[in-house]
C-alpha positions as CSV (number, residue, x, y, z in Angstrom):
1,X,17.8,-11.8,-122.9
2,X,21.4,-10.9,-122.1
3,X,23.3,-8.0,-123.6
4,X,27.1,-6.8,-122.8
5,X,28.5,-3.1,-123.5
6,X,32.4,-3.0,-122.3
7,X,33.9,0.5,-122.1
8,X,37.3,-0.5,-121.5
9,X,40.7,2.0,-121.4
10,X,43.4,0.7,-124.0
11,X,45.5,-1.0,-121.1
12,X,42.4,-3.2,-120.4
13,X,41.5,-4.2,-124.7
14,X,44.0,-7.3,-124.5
15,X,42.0,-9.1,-121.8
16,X,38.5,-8.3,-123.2
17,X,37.7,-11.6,-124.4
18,X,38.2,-12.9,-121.3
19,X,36.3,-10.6,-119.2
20,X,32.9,-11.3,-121.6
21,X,33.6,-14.8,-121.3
22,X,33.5,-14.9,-117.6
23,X,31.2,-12.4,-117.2
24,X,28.3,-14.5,-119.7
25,X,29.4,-17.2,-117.1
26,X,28.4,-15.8,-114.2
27,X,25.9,-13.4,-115.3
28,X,22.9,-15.2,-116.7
29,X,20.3,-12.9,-118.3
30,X,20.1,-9.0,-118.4
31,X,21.8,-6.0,-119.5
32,X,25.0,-5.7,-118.6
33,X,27.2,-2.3,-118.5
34,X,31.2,-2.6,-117.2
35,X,32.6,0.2,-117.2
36,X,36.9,0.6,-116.1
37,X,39.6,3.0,-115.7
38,X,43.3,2.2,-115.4
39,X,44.9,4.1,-112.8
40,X,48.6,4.2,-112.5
41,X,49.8,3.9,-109.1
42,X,52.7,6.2,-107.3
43,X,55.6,3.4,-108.1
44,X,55.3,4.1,-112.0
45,X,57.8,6.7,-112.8
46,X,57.1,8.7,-115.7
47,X,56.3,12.2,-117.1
48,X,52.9,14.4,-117.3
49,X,52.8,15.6,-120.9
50,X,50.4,18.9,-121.6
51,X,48.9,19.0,-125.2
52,X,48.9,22.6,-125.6
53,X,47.2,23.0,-128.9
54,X,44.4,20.3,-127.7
55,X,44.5,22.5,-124.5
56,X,43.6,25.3,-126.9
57,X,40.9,23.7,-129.0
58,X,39.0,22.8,-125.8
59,X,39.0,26.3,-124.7
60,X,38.4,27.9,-127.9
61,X,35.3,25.5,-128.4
62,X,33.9,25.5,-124.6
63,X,34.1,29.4,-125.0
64,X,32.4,29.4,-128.4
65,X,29.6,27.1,-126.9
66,X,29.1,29.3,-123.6
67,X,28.9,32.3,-126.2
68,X,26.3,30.9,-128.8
69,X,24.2,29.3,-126.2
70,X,25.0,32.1,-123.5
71,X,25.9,29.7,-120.8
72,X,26.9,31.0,-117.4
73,X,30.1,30.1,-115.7
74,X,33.9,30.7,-116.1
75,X,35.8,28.0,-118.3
76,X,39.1,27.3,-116.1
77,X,42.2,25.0,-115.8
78,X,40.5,22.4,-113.8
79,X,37.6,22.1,-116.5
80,X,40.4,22.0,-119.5
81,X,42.9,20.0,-117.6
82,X,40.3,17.3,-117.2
83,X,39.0,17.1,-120.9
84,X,40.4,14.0,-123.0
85,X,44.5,13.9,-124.0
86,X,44.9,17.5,-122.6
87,X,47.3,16.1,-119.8
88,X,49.0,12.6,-120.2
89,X,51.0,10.2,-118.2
90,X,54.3,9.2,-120.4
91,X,55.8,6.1,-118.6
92,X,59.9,6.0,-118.5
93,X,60.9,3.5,-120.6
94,X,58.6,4.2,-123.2
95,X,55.5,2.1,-124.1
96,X,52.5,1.9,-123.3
97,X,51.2,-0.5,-120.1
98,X,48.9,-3.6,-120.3
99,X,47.0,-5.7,-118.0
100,X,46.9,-9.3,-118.0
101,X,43.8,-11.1,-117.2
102,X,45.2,-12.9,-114.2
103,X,45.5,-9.9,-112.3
104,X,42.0,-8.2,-113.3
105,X,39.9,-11.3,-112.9
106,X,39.6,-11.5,-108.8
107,X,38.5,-7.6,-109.3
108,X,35.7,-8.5,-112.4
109,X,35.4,-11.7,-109.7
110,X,34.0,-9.3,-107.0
111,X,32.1,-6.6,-108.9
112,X,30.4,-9.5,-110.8
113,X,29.6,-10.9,-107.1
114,X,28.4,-7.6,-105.9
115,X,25.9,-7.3,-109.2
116,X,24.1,-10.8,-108.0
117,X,23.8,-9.5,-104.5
118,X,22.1,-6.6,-105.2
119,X,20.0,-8.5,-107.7
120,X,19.2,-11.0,-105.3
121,X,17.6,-8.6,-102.8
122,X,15.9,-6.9,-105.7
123,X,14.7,-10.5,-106.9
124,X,13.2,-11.1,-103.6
125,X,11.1,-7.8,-103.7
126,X,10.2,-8.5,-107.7
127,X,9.2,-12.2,-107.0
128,X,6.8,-10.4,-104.1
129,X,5.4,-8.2,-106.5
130,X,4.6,-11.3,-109.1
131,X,3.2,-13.5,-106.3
132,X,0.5,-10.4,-106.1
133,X,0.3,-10.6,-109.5
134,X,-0.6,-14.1,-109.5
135,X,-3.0,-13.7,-106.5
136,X,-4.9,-11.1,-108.7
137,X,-5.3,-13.0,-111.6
138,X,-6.1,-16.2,-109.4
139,X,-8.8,-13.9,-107.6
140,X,-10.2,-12.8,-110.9
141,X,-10.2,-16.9,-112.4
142,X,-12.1,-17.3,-109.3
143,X,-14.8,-15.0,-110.4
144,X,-14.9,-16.4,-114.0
145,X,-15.1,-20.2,-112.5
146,X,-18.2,-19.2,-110.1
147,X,-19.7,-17.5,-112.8
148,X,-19.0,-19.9,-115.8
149,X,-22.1,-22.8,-115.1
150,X,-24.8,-19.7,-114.4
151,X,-23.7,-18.5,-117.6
152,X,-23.6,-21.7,-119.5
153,X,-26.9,-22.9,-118.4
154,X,-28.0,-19.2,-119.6
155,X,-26.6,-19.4,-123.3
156,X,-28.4,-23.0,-122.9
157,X,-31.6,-21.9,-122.7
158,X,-31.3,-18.5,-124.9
159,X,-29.6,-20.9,-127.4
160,X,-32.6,-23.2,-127.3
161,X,-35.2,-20.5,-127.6
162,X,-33.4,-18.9,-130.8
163,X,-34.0,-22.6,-132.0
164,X,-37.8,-22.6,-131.1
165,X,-38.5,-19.3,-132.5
166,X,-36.8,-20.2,-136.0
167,X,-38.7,-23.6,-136.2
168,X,-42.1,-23.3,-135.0
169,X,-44.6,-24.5,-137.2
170,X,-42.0,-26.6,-138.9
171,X,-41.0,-30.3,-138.5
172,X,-38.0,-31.3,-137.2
173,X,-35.8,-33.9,-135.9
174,X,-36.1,-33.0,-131.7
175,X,-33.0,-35.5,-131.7
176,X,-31.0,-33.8,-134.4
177,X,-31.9,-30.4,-133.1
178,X,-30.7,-31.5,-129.3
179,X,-27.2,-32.5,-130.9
180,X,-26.8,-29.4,-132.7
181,X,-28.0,-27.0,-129.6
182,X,-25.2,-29.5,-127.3
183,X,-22.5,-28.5,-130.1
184,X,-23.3,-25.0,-129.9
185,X,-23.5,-24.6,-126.1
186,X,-19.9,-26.7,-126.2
187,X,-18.1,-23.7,-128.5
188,X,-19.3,-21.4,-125.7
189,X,-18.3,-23.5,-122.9
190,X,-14.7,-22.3,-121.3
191,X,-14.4,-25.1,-118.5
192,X,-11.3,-26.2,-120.4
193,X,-10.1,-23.2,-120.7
194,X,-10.2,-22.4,-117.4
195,X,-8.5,-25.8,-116.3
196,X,-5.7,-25.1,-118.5
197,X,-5.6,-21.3,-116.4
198,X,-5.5,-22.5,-113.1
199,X,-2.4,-25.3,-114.4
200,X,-0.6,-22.2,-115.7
201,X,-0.9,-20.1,-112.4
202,X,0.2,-23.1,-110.2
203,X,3.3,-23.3,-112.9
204,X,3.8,-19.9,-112.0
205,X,3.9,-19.9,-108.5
206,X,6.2,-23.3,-108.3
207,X,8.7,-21.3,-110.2
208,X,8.8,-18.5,-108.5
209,X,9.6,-20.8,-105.4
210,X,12.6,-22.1,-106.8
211,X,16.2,-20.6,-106.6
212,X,16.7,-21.5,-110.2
213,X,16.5,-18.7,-113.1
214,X,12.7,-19.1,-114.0
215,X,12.6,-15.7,-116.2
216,X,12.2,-17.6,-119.5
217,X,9.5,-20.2,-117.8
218,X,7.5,-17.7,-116.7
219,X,7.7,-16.0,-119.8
220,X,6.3,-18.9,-121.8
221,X,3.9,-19.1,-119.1
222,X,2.7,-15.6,-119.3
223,X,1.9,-16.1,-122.9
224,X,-0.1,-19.6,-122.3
225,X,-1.6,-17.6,-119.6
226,X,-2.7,-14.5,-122.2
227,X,-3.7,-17.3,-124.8
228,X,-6.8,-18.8,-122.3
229,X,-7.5,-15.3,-121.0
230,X,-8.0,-14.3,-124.9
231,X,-10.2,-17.7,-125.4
232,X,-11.7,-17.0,-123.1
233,X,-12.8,-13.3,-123.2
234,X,-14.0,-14.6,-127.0
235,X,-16.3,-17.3,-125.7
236,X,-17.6,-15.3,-122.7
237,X,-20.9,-13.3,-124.0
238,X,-21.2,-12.4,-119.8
239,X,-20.7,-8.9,-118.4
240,X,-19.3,-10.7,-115.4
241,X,-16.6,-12.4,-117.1
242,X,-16.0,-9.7,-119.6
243,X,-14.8,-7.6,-116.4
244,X,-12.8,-10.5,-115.0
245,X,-11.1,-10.7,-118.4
246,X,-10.4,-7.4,-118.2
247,X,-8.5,-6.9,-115.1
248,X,-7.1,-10.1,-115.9
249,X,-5.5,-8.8,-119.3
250,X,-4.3,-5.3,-117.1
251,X,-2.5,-7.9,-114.6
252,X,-1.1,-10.1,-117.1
253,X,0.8,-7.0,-119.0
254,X,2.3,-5.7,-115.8
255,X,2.8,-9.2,-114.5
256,X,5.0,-9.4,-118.3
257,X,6.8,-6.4,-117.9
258,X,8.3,-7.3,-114.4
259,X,9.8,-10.3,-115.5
260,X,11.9,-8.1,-117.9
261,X,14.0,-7.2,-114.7
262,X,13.8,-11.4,-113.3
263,X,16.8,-13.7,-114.0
């Protein structure tokens, strides 16, 4: 996912293309906010000029609004002054100034260098907080694993004494009835499952020891991971592993929503 929202002055429009183009370059995933003034420095000669009539809609409206909502507080030249066109610089010469991108790029350079900083250092405390993810939901696979051949050998036997119950007195095929009890236990059984689980967790933890962006990996691999958890919960008819889904499914949706904020 990455998303830009420019808020640029008019001296800065001309070089906007250049400035999302650099910054998609740098910037890989995220939302990304830039916002810029243009300041004119003390070697620009020109001319303040006062929109009086603006100066007097803002005052007539910020009065109206303290009035209607009885708001507390004086309305005074600093708060006018700073409102929108009220005062403006008029440079000598006429016309208004532009930037060119040469000039503004070594700044757009460093703020974009600053951003991957600071996400670095949040990265490292995010990637902390998956690897407990990860050792939550390996903790809770744990449980399902120790507990999966008890309750196989379980639905096993209940399996084959629904079958006994529903054909005594009658004549069947013991062979044929052994096949179908095999097949039945086999849709139940979730060792495959939980192969496939403890693949996806080791994927997990290999990319989060990379330096690489991993955010889309492990996004794919939080829904393989959901998938098998899912299957699993189905299959299970075992208060045990019911549980263990459970927390599983609680660590899997946080463990989703944090890598919203990974690269």
């Amino acid at each position: 996912y990455y998303n830009q929202q420019l808020k640029l002055p008019f001296e800065l429009a001309g070089i906007e293309g250049p400035m999302r183009e650099r910054l998609r370059q740098v910037l890989e995933r995220g939302h990304v906010t830039v916002s810029a003034r243009w300041l004119e420095g003390p070697q620009v000669q020109g001319t303040v000029a006062v929109d009086l009539e603006r100066a007097r809609q803002v005052l007539a409206a910020a009065k109206e609004l303290k009035k209607r909502l009885k708001l507390k507080g004086d309305v005074d030249l600093a708060f006018v002054a700073r409102q929108s066109d009220v005062l403006t610089v008029q440079r000598d010469g006429g016309g208004a100034a532009t930037a060119q991108w040469t000039e503004v790029a070594p700044i757009v350079d460093r703020a974009a260098q600053a951003l991957l900083a600071m996400r670095s250092r949040e990265g490292a405390v995010l990637a902390a907080e998956l690897e407990r993810r990860l050792t939550a939901l390996e903790t809770a696979a744990q449980t399902i694993e120790r507990r999966a051949p008890e309750r196989l050998v379980a639905e096993l036997t209940r399996l084959k004494k629904a079958v006994a119950e529903l054909t005594a007195g009658a004549q069947v095929d013991e062979q044929r009835l052994a096949v179908e009890v095999a097949l039945m236990a086999d849709r139940v059984d979730i060792t495959e499952e939980l192969v496939r689980l403890t693949t996806h967790l080791a994927a997990c933890r290999a990319a989060l020891a990379t330096d690489a962006a991993v955010g889309k990996q492990l996004g794919f691999l939080g829904q393989e991971l959901l998938r098998e958890v899912n299957t699993i919960g189905s299959k299970a008819n075992d208060a045990v592993i019911s549980q263990a889904v459970i927390a599983m499914k609680g660590e899997l949706e946080k463990f989703r929503e944090q890598l919203e904020n990974l690269e």
